[in-house]
N, C-alpha and C positions, 0 to 999 in steps of 0.2 A: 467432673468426669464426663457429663453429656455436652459440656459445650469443647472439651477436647476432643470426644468421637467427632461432634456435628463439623468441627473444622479441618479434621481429619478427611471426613469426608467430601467437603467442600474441596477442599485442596486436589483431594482424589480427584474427583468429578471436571475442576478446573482441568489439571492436568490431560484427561484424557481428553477434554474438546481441543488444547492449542495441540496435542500429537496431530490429531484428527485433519488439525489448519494446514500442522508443516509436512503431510503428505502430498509426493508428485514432488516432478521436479520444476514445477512452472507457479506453484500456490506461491511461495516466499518474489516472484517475480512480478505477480499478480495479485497478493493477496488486500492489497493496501492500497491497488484503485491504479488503474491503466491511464493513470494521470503521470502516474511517479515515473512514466517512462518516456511519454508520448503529447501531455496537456501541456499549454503555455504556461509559463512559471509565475507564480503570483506575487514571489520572493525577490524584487528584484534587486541589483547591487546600485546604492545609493553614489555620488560622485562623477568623477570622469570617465571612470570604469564602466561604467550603466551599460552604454549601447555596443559596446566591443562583449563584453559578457552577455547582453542578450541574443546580439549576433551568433557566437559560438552555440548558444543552447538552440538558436534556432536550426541552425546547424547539424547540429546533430540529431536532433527529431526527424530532419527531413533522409538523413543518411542511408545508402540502402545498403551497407556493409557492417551485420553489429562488431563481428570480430574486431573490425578496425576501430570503431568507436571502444570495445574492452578497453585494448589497447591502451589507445588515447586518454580513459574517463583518469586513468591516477593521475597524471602531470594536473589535470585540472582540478581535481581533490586537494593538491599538496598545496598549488597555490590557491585557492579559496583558506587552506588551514593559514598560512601564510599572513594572510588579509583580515585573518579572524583574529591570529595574534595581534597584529599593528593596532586593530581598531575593536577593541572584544566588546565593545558595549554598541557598537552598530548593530541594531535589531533585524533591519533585514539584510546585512550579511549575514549573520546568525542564519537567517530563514534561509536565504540562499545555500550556505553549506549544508545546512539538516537540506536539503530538498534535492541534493548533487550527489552527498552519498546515500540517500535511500533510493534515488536513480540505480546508481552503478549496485548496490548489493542487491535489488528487486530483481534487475537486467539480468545482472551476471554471476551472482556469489548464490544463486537455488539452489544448486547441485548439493547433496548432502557432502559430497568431500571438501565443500570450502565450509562447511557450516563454523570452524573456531573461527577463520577471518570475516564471518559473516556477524555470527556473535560481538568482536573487536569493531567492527566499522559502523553497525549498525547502534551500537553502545554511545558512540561517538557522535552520531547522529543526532540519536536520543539526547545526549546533552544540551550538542548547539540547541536540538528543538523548544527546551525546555528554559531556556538561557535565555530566549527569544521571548516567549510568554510572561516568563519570571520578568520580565523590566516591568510588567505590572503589577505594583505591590500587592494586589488580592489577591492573586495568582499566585505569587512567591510562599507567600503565608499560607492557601491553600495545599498545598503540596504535602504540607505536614500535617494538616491537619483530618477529622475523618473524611467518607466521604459524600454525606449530606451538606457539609460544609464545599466539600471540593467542586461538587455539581452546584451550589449553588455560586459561589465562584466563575464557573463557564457560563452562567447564564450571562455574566456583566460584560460575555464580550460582543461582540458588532460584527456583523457583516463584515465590514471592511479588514477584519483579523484572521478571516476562512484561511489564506493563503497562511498565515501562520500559522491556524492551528490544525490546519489538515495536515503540513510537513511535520509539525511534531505528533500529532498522533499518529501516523504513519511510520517516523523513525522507530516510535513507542514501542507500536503492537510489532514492527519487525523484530525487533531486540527481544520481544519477548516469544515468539516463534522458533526464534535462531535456538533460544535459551532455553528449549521446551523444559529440559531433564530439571533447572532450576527453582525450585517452588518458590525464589524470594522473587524472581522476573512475572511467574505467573501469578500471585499474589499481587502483580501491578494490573493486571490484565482488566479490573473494570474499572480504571481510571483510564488507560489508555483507550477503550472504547466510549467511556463518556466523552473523553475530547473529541475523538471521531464523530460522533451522534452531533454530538454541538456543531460541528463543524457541515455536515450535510442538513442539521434545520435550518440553519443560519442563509445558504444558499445552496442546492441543491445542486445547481448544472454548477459549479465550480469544479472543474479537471473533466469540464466531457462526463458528468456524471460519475466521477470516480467514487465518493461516498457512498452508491449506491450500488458499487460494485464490491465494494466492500463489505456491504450488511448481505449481499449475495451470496458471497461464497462463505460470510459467515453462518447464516441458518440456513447451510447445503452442507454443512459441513460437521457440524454438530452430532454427537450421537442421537438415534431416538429416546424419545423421552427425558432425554437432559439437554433442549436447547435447539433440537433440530427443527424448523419451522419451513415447510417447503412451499407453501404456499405464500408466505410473506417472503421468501429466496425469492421465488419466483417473480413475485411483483417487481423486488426491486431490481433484478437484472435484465425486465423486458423496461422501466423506464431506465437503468442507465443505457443501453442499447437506442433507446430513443433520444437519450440527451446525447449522447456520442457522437447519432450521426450515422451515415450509409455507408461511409469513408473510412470510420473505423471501425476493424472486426474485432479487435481483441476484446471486448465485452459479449461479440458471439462467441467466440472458442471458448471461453470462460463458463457459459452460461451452457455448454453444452457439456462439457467437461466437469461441472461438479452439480450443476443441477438434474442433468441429463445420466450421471451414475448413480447419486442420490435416487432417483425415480426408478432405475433399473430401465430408463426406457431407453431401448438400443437405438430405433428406428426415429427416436428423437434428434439421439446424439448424432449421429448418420446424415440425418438431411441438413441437420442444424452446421455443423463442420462442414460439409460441402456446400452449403448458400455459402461460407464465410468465404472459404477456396474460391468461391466464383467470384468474387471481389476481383476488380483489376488495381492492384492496389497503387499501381505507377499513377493511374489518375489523380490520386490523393499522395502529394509529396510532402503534406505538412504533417501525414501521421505514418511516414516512409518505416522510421526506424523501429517502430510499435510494431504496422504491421507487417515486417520482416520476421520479426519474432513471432508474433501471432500463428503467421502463414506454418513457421516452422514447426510449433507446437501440436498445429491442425493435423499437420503431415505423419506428425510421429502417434499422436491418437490415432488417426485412421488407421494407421498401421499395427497397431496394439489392440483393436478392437474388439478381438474375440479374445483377447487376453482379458481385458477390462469387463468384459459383459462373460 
């Protein structure tokens, strides 16, 4: 009977930190590292295809039009699915697709009124990412197994696997955000952050720092006393902010926006959003299409201000 209260509770308490994550309409866009929208791809497609697909992605990062990229991002989804059929045991196609739709659902499916096709794409993701890992038999095995087994598992992988396992844990924890209301998604939730963890020891500056935006907006986000850590927020979103770069703000608007309401400091969030705004961001065209969105988010906070505070 007490260890179905103590899990009862657990579940509870799970529950209300990932509600906590999928608030705002920019967390599910941001919450999984201003890599997924903006960093060079780590995944990349093996064959003839290689430099015409890395071409395109570079492309699009530098874009200063997200609309048109919305657009654009399913024809490139359908055939990545495509590619995945023909050839499903390619590991980094696998990584490429997990890494293409958690772009497009991060980017553009936040809004709560896409959240089913958010849930569906991000699921999908989830797969390929896991599809990817799984070609290593400790891996595969792990999955089902508990999860002192499962962490022990991530420790066997290598640097050289960051770029895999940051797209699937990224797919992960999105699928389980999308899924808040689900208790069988948020019951995956400390496996999907162990890969995350693994994946920012392993090598830190991978995505511009995105791991570290990641453990950001997770202990900012947190309720108190179950999880909330502002001081370790903090750390890690002034170094992803450093590993990013001067060029890219979306880890400022980030770090002002859920560390800066967490603190209740206004005058924080205020100057911190306007340093970002003062960015010229045309100088930096390789993180154009990041921060187009950034900019926009900046814009609609300042403007909500006294709503927020």
């Amino acid at each position: 009977m007490r260890d179905g209260k103590r899990q009862a509770q657990t579940q509870t308490q799970t529950q209300t930190q990932v509600q906590a994550m999928s608030k705002g309409t920019i967390l599910l866009s941001c919450v999984l590292g201003c890599a997924a929208v903006c960093c060079a791809g780590g995944c990349s497609i093996a064959g003839s295809a290689t430099s015409a697909f890395e071409a395109l992605d570079a492309s699009l990062r530098r874009h200063p039009d997200p609309t048109l990229v919305r657009e654009a991002l399913p024809a490139y989804l359908l055939l990545l699915d495509s590619l995945v059929e023909s050839d499903p045991e390619d590991e980094r196609l696998l990584c490429a697709a997990t890494l293409a739709y958690v772009r497009y659902c991060q980017a553009f499916l936040a809004d709560e009124r896409d959240a089913e096709r958010a849930v569906k794409l991000y699921a999908r993701a989830r797969d390929y990412g896991l599809r990817a890992l799984s070609k290593r038999a400790f891996f595969a095995e792990a999955l089902a197994a508990d999860m002192e087994a499962f962490r022990a598992a991530l420790e066997r992988f290598s640097q050289e696997d960051v770029p895999a396992l940051h797209a699937a844990g990224a797919a992960w924890l999105g699928w389980i955000i999308a899924d808040s209301e689900s208790m069988a998604a948020l019951a995956e939730m400390p496996r999907a952050l162990a890969v995350m963890r693994r994946a920012l020891d392993l090598d830190e500056s991978y995505g511009a720092g995105a791991g570290h935006v990641v453990f950001g907006l997770y202990y900012a986000v947190q309720p108190q006393g179950a999880g909330q850590d502002l001081p370790l927020s903090r750390e890690h979103f002034l170094r992803a902010i450093e590993l990013a770069g001067s060029g890219n703000v979306f880890p400022r608007v980030l770090y002002a926006e859920y560390y800066g309401r967490a603190t209740l400091d206004r005058e924080f969030f205020v100057e911190t959003l306007e340093g970002a705004l003062a960015v010229d961001i045309a100088r930096y065209p390789e993180h154009r299409l990041s921060n187009e969105l950034a900019r926009e988010r900046a814009l609609w906070l300042m403007a909500h201000c006294d709503e927020l505070f």
